[in-house]
PDBQT receptor file of N, H, CA, C and O in Angstrom, charges set to zero:
ATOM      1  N   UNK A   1       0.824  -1.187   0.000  1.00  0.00    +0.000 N 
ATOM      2  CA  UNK A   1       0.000   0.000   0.000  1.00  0.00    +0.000 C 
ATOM      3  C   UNK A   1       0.870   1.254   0.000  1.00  0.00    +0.000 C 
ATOM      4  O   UNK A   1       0.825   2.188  -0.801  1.00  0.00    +0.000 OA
ATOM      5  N   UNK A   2       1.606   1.107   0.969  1.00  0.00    +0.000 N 
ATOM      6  H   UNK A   2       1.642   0.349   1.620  1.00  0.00    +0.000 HD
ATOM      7  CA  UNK A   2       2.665   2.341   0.927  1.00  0.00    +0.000 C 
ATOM      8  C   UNK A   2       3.394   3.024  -0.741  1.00  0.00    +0.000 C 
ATOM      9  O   UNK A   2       3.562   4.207  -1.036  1.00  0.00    +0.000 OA
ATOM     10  N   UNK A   3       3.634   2.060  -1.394  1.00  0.00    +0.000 N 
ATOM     11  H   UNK A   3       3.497   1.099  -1.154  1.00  0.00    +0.000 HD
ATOM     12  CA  UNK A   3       4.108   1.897  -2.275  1.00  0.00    +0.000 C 
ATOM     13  C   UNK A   3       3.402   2.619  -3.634  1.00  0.00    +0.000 C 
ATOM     14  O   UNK A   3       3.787   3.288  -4.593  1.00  0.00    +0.000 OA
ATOM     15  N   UNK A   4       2.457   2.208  -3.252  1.00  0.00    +0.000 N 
ATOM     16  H   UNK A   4       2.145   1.665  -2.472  1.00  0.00    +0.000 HD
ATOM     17  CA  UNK A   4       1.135   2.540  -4.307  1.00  0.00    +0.000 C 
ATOM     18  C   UNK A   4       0.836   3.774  -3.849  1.00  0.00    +0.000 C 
ATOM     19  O   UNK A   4       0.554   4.511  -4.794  1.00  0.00    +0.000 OA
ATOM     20  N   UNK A   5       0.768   4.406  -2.619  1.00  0.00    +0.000 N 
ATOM     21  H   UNK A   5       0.998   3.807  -1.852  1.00  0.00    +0.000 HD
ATOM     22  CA  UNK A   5       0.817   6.169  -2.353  1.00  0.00    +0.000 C 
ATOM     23  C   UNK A   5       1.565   6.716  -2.372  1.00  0.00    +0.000 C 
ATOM     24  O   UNK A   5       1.545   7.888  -2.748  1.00  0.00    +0.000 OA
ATOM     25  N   UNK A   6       2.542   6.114  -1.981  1.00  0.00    +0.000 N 
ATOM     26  H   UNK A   6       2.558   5.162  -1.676  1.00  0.00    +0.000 HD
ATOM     27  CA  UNK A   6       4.169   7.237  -2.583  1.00  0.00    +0.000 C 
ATOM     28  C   UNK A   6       4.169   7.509  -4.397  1.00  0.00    +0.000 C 
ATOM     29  O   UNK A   6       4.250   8.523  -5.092  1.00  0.00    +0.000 OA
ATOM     30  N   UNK A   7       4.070   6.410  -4.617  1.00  0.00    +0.000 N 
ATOM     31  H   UNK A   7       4.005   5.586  -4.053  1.00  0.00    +0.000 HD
ATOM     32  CA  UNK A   7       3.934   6.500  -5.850  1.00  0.00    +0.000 C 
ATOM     33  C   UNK A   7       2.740   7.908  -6.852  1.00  0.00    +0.000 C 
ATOM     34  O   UNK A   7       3.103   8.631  -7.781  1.00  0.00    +0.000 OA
ATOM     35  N   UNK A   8       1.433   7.848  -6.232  1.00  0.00    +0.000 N 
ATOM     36  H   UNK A   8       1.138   7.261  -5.478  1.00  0.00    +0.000 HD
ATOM     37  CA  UNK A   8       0.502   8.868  -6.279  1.00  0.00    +0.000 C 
ATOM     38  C   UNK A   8       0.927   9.997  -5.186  1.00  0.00    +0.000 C 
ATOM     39  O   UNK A   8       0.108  10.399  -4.361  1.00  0.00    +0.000 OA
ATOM     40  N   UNK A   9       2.029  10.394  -5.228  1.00  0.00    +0.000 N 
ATOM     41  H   UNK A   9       2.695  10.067  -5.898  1.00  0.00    +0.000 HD
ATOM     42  CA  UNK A   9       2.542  11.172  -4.294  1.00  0.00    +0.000 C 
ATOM     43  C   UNK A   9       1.513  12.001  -3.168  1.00  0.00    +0.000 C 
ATOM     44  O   UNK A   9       1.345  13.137  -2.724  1.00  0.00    +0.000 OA
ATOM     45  N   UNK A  10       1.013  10.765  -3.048  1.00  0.00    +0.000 N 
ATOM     46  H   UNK A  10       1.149   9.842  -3.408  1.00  0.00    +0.000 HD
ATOM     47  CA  UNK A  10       0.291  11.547  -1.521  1.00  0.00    +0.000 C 
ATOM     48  C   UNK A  10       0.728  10.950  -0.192  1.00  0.00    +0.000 C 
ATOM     49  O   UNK A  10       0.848   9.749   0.047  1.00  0.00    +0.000 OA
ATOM     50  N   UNK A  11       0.973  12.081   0.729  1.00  0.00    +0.000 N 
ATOM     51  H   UNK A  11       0.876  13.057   0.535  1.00  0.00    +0.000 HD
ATOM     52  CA  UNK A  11       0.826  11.390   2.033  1.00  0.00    +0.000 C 
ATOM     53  C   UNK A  11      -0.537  10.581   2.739  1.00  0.00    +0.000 C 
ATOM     54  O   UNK A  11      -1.526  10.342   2.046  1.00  0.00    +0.000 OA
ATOM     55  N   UNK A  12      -0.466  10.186   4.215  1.00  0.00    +0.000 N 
ATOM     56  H   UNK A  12       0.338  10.380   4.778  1.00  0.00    +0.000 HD
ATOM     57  CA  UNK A  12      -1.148   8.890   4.297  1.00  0.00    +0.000 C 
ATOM     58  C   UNK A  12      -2.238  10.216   5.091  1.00  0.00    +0.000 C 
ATOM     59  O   UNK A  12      -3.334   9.798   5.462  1.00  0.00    +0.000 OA
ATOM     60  N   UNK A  13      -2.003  11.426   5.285  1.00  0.00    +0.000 N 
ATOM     61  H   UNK A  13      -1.112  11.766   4.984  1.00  0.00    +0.000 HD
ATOM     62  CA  UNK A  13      -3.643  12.156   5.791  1.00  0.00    +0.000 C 
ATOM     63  C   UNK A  13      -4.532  12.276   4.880  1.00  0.00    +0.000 C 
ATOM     64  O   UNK A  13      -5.733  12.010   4.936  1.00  0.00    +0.000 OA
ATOM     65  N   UNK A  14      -3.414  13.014   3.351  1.00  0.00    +0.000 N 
ATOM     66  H   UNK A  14      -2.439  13.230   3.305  1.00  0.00    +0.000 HD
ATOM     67  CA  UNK A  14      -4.132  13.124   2.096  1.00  0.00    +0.000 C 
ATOM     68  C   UNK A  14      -5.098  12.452   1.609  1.00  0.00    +0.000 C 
ATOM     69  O   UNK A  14      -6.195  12.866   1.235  1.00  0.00    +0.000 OA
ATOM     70  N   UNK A  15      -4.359  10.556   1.615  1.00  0.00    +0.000 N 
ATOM     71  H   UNK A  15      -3.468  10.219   1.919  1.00  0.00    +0.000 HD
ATOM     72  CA  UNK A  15      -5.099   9.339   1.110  1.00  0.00    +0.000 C 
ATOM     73  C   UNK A  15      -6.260   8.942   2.301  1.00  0.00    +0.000 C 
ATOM     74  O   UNK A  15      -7.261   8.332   1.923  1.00  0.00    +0.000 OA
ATOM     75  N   UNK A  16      -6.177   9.142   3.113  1.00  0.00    +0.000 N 
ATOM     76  H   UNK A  16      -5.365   9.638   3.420  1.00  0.00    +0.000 HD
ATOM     77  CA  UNK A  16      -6.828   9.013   4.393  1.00  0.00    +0.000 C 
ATOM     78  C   UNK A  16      -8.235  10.162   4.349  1.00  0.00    +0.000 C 
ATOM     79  O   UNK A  16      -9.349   9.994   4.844  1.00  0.00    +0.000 OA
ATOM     80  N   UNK A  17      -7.721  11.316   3.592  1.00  0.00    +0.000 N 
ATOM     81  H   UNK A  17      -6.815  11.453   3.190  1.00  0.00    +0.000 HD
ATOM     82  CA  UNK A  17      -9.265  12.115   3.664  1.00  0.00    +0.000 C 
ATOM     83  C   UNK A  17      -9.784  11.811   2.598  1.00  0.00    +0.000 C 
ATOM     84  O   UNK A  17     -11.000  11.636   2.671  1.00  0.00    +0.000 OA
ATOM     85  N   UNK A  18      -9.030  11.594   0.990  1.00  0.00    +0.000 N 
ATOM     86  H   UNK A  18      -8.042  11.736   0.931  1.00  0.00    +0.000 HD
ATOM     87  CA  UNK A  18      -9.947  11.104   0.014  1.00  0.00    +0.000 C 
ATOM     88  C   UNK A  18     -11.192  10.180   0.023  1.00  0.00    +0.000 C 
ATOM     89  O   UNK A  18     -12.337  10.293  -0.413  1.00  0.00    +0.000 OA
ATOM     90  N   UNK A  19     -10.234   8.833   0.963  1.00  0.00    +0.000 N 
ATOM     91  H   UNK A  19      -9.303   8.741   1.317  1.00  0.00    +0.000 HD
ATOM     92  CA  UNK A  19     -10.894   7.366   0.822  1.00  0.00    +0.000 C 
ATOM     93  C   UNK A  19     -11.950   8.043   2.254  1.00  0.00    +0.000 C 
ATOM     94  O   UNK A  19     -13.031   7.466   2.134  1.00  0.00    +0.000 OA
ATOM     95  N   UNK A  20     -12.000   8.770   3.190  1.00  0.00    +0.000 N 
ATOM     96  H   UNK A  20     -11.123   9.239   3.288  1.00  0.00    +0.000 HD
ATOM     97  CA  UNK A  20     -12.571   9.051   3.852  1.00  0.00    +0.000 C 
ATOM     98  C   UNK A  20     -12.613   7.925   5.027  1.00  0.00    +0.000 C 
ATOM     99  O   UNK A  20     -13.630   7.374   5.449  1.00  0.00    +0.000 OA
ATOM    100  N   UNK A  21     -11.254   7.708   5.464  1.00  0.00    +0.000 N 
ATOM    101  H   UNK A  21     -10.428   8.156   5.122  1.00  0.00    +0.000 HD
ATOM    102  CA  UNK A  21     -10.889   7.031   7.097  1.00  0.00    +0.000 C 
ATOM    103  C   UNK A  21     -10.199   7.710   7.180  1.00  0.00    +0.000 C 
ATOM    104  O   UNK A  21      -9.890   8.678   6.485  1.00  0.00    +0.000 OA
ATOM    105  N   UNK A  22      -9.626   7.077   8.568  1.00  0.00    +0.000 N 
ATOM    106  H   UNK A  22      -9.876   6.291   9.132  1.00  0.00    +0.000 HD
ATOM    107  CA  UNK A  22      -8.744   7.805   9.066  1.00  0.00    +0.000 C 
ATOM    108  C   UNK A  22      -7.227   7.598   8.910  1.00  0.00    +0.000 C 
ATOM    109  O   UNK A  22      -6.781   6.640   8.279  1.00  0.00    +0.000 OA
ATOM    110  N   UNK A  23      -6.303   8.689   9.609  1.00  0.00    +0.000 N 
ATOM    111  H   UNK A  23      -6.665   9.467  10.121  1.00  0.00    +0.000 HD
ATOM    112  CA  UNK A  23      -4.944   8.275   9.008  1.00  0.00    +0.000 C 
ATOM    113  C   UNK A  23      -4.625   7.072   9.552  1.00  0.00    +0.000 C 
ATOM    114  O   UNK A  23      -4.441   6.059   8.877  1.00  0.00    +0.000 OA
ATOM    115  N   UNK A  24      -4.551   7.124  10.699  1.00  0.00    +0.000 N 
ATOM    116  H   UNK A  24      -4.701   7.946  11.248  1.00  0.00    +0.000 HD
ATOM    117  CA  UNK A  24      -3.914   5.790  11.527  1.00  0.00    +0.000 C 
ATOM    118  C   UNK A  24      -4.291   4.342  11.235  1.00  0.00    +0.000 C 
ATOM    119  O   UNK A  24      -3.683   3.361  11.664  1.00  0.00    +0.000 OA
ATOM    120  N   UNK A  25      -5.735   4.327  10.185  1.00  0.00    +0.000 N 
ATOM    121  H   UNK A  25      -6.229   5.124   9.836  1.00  0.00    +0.000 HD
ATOM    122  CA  UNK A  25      -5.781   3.308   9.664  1.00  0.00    +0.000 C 
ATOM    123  C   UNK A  25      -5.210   2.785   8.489  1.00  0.00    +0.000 C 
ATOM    124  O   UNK A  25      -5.170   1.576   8.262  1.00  0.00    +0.000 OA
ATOM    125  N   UNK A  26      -4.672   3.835   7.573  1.00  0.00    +0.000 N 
ATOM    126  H   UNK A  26      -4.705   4.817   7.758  1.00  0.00    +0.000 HD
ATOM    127  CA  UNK A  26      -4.055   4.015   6.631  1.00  0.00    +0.000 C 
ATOM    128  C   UNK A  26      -2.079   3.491   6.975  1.00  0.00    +0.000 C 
ATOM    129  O   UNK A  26      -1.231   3.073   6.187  1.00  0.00    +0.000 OA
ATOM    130  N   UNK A  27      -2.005   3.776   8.461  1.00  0.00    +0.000 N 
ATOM    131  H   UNK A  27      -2.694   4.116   9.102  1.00  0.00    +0.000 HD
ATOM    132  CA  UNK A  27      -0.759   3.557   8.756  1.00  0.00    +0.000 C 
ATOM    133  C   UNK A  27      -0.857   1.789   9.135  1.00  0.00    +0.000 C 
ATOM    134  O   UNK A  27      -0.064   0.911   8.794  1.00  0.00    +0.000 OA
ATOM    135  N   UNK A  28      -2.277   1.646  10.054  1.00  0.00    +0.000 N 
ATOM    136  H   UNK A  28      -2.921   2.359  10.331  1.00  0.00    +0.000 HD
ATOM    137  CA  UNK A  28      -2.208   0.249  10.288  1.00  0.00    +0.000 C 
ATOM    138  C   UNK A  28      -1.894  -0.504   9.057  1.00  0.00    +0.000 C 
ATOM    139  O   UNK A  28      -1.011  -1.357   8.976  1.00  0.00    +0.000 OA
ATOM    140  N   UNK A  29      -2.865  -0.039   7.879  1.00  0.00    +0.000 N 
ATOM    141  H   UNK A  29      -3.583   0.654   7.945  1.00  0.00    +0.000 HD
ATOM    142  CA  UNK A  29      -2.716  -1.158   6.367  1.00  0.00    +0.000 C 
ATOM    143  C   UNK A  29      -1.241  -1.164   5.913  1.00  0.00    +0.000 C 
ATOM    144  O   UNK A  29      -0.749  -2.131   5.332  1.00  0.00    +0.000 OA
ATOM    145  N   UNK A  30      -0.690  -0.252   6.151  1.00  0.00    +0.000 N 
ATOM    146  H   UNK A  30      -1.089   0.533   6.623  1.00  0.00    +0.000 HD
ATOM    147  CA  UNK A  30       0.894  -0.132   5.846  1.00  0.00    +0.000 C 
ATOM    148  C   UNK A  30       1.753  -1.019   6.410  1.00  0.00    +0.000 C 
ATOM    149  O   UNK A  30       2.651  -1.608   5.807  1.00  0.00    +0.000 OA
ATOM    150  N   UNK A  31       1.394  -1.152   7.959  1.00  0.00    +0.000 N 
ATOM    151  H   UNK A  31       0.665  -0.674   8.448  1.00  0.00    +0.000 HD
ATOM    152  CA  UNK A  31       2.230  -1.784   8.321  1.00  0.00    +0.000 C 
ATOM    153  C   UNK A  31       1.289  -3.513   8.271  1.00  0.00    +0.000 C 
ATOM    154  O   UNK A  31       2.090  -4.421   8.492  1.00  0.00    +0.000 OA
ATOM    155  N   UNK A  32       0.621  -3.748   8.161  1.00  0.00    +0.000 N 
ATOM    156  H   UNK A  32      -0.030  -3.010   7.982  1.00  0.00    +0.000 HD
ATOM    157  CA  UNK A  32       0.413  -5.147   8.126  1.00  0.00    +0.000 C 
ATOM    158  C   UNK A  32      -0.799  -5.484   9.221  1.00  0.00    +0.000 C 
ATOM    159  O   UNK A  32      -1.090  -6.667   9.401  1.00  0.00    +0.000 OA
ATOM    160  N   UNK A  33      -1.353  -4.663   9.794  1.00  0.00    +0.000 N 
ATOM    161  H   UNK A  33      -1.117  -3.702   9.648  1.00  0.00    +0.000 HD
ATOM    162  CA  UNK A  33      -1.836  -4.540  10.808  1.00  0.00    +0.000 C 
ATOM    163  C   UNK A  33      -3.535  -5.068  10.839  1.00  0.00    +0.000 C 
ATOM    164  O   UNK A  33      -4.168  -5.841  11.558  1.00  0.00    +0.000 OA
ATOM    165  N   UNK A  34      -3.804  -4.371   9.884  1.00  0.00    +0.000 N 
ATOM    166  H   UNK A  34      -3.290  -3.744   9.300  1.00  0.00    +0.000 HD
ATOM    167  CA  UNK A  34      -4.834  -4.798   9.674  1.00  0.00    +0.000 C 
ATOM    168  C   UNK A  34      -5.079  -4.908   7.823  1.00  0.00    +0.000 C 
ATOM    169  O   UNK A  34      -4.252  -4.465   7.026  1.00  0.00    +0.000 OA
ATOM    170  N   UNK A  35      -6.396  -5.597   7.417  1.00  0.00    +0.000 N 
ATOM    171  H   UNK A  35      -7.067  -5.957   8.065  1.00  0.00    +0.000 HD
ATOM    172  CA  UNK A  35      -6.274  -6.153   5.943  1.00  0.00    +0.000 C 
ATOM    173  C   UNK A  35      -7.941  -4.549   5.517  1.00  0.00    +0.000 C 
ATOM    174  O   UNK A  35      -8.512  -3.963   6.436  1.00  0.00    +0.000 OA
ATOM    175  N   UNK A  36      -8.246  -4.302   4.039  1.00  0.00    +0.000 N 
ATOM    176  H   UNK A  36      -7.782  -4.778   3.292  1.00  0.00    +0.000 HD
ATOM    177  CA  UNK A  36      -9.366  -3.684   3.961  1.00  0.00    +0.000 C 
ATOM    178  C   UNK A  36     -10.481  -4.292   3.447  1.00  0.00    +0.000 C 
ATOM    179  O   UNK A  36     -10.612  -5.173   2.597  1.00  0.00    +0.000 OA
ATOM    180  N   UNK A  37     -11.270  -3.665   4.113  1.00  0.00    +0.000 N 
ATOM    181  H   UNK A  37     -11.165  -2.949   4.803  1.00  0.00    +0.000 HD
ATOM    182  CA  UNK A  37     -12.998  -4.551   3.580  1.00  0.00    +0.000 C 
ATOM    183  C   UNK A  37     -12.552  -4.007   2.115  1.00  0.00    +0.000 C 
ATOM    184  O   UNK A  37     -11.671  -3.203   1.812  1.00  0.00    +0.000 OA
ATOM    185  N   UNK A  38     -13.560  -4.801   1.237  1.00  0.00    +0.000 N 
ATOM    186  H   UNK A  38     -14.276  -5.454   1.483  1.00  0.00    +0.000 HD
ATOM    187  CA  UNK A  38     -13.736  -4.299  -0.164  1.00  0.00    +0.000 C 
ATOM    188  C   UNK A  38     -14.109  -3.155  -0.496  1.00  0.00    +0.000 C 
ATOM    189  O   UNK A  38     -13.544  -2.476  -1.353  1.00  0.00    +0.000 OA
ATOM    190  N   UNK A  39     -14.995  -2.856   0.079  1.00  0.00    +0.000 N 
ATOM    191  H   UNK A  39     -15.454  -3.408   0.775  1.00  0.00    +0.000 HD
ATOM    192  CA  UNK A  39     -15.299  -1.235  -0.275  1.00  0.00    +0.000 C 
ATOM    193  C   UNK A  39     -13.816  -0.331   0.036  1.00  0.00    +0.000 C 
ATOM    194  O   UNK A  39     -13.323   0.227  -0.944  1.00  0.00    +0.000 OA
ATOM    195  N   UNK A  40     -13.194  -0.204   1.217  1.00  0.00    +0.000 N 
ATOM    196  H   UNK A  40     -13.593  -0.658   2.013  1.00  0.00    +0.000 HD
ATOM    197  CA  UNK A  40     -12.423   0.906   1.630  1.00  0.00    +0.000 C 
ATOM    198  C   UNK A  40     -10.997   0.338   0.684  1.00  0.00    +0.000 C 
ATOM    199  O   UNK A  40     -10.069   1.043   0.289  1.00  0.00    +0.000 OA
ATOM    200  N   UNK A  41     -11.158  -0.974   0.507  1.00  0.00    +0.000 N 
ATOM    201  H   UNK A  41     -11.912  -1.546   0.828  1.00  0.00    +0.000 HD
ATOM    202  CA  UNK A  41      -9.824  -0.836  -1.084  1.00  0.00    +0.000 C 
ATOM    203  C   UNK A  41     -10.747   0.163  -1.911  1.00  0.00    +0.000 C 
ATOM    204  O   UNK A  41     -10.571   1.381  -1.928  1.00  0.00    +0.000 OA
ATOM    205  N   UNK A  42     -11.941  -0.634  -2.719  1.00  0.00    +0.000 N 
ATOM    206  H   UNK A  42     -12.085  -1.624  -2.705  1.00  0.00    +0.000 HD
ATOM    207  CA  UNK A  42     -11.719   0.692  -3.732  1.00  0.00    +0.000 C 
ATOM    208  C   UNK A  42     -12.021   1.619  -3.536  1.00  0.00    +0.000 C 
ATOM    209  O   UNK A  42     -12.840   1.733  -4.448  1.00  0.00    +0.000 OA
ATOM    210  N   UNK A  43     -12.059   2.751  -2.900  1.00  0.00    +0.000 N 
ATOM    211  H   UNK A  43     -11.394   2.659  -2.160  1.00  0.00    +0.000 HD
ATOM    212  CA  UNK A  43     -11.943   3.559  -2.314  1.00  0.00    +0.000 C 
ATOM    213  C   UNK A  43     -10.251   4.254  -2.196  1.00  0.00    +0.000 C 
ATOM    214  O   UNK A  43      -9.994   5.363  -2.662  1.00  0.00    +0.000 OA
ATOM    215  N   UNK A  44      -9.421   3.560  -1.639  1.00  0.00    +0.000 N 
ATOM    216  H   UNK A  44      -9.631   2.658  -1.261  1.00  0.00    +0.000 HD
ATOM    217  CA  UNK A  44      -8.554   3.792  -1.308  1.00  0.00    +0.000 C 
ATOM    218  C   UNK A  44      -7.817   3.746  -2.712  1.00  0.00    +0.000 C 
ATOM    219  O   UNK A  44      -7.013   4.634  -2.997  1.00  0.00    +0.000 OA
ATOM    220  N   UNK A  45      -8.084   2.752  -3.550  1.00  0.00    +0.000 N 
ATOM    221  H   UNK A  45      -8.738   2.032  -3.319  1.00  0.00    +0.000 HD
ATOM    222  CA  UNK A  45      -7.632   2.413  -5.348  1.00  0.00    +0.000 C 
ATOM    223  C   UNK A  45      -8.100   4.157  -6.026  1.00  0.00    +0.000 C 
ATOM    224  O   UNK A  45      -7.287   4.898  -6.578  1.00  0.00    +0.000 OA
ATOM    225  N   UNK A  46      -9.421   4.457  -5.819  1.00  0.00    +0.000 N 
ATOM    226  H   UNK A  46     -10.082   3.855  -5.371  1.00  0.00    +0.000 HD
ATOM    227  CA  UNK A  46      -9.671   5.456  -6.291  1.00  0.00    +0.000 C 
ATOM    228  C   UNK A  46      -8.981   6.669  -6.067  1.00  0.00    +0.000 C 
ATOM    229  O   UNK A  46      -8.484   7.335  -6.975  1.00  0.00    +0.000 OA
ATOM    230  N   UNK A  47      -8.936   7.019  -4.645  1.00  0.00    +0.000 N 
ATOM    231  H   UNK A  47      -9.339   6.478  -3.907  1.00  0.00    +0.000 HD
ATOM    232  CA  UNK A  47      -7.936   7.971  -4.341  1.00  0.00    +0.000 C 
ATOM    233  C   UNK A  47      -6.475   8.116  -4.788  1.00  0.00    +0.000 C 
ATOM    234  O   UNK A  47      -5.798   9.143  -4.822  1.00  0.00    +0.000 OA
ATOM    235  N   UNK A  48      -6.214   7.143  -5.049  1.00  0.00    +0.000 N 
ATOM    236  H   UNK A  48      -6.764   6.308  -5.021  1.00  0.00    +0.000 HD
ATOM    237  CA  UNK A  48      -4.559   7.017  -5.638  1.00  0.00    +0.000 C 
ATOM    238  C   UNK A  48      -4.682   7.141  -7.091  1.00  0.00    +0.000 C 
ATOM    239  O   UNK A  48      -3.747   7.516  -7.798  1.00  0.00    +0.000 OA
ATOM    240  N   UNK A  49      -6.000   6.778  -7.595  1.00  0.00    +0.000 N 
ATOM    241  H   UNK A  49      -6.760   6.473  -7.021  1.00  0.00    +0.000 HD
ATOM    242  CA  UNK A  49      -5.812   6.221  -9.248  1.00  0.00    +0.000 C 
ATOM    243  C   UNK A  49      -5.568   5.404  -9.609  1.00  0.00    +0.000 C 
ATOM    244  O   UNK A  49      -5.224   5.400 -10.791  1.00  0.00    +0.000 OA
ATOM    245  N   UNK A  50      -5.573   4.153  -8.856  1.00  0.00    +0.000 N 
ATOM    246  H   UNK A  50      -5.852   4.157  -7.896  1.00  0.00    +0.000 HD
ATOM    247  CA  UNK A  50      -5.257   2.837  -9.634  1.00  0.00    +0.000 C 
ATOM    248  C   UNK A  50      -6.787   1.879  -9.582  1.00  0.00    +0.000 C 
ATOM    249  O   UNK A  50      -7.926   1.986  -9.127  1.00  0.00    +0.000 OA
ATOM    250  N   UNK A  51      -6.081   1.056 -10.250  1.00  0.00    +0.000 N 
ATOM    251  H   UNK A  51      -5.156   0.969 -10.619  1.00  0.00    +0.000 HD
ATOM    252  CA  UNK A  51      -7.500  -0.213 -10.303  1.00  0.00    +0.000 C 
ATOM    253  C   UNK A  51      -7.231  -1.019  -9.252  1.00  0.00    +0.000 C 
ATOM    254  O   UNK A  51      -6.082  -1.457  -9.194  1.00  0.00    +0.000 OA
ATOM    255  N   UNK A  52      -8.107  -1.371  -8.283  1.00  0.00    +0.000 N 
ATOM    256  H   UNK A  52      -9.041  -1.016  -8.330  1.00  0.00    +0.000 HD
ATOM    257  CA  UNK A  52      -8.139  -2.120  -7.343  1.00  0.00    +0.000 C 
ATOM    258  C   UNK A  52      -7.113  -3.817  -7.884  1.00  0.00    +0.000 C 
ATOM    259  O   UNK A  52      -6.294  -4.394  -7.169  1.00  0.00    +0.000 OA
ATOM    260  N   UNK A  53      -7.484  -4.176  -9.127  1.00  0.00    +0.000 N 
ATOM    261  H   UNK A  53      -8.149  -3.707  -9.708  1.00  0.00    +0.000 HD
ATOM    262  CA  UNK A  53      -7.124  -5.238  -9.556  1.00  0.00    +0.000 C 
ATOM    263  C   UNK A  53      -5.378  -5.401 -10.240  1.00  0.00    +0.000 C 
ATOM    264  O   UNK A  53      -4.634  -6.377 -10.339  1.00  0.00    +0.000 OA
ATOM    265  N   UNK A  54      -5.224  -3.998 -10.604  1.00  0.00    +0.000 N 
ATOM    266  H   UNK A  54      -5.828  -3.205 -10.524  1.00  0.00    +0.000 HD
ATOM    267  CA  UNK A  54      -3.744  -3.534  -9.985  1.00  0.00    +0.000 C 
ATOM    268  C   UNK A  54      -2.862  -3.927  -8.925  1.00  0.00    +0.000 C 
ATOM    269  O   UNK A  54      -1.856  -4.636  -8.934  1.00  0.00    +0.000 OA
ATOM    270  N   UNK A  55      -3.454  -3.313  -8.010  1.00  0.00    +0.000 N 
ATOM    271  H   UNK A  55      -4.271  -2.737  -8.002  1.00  0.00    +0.000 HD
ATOM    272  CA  UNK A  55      -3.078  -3.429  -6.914  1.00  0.00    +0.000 C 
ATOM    273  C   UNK A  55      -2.774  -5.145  -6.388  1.00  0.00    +0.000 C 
ATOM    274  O   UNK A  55      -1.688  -5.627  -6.063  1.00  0.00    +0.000 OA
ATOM    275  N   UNK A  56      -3.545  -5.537  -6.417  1.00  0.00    +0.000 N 
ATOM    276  H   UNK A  56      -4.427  -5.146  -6.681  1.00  0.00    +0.000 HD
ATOM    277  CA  UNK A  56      -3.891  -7.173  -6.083  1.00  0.00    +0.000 C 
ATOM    278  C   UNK A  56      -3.058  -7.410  -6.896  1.00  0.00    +0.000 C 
ATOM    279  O   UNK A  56      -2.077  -7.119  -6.213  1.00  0.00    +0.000 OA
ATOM    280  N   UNK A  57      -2.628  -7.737  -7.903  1.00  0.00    +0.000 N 
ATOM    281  H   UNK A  57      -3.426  -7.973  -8.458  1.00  0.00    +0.000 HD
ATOM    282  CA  UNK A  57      -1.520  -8.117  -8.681  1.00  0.00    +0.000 C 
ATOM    283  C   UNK A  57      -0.368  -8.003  -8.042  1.00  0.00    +0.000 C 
ATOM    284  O   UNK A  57       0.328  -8.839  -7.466  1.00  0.00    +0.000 OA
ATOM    285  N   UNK A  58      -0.219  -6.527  -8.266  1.00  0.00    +0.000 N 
ATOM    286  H   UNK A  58      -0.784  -5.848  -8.733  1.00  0.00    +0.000 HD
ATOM    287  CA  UNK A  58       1.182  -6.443  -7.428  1.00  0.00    +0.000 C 
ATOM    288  C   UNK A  58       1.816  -7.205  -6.295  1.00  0.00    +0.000 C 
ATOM    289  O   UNK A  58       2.973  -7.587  -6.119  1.00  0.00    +0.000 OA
ATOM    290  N   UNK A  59       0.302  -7.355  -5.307  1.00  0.00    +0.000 N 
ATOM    291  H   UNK A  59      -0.638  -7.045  -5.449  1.00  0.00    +0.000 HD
ATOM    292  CA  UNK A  59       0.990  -7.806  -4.037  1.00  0.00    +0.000 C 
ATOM    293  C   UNK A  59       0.923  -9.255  -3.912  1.00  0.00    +0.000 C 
ATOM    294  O   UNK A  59       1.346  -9.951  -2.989  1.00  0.00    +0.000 OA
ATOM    295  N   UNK A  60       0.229  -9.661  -5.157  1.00  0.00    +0.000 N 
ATOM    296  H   UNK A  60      -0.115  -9.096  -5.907  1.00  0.00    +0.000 HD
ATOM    297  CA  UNK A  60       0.463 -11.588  -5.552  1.00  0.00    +0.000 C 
ATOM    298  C   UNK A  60       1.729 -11.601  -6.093  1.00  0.00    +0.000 C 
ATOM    299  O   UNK A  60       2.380 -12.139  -5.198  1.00  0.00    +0.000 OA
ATOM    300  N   UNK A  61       2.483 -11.353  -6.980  1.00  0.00    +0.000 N 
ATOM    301  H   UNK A  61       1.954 -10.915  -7.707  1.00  0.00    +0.000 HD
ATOM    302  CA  UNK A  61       3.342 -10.762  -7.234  1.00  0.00    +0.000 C 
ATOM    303  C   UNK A  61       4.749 -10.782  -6.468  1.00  0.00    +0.000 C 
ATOM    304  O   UNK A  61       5.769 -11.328  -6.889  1.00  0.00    +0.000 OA
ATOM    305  N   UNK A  62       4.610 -10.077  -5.253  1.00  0.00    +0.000 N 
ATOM    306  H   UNK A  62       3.782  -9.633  -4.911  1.00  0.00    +0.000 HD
ATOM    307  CA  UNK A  62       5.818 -10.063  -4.284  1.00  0.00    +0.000 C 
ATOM    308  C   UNK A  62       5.513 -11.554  -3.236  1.00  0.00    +0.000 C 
ATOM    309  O   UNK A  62       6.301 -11.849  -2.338  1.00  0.00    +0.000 OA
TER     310      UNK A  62
């Protein structure tokens, strides 16, 4: 996740007010902490600009 917002050069308050949570949850998904319901991925896909199915790739992937 981190990866995918640095990349959309936003910080995690920025991506955090788009997708409309909060930051610290944005820090939990970063660190491993917790996983996102479906909705608040795309959501969170939207705010950055990517396709949710993007994303999922990537992290099958690593």
């Amino acid at each position: 996740m981190k990866s995918f917002r640095e990349e959309a050069g936003m910080t995690q308050e920025a991506l955090a007010f788009e997708a409309e949570v909060d930051r610290t949850y944005i820090s939990q998904l970063e660190h491993n902490k917790k996983s996102p319901t479906v909705d608040v991925l795309f959501r969170l896909c939207d705010a950055m600009g990517i396709k949710a199915s993007e994303l999922i790739a990537r992290v099958e992937d690593n």
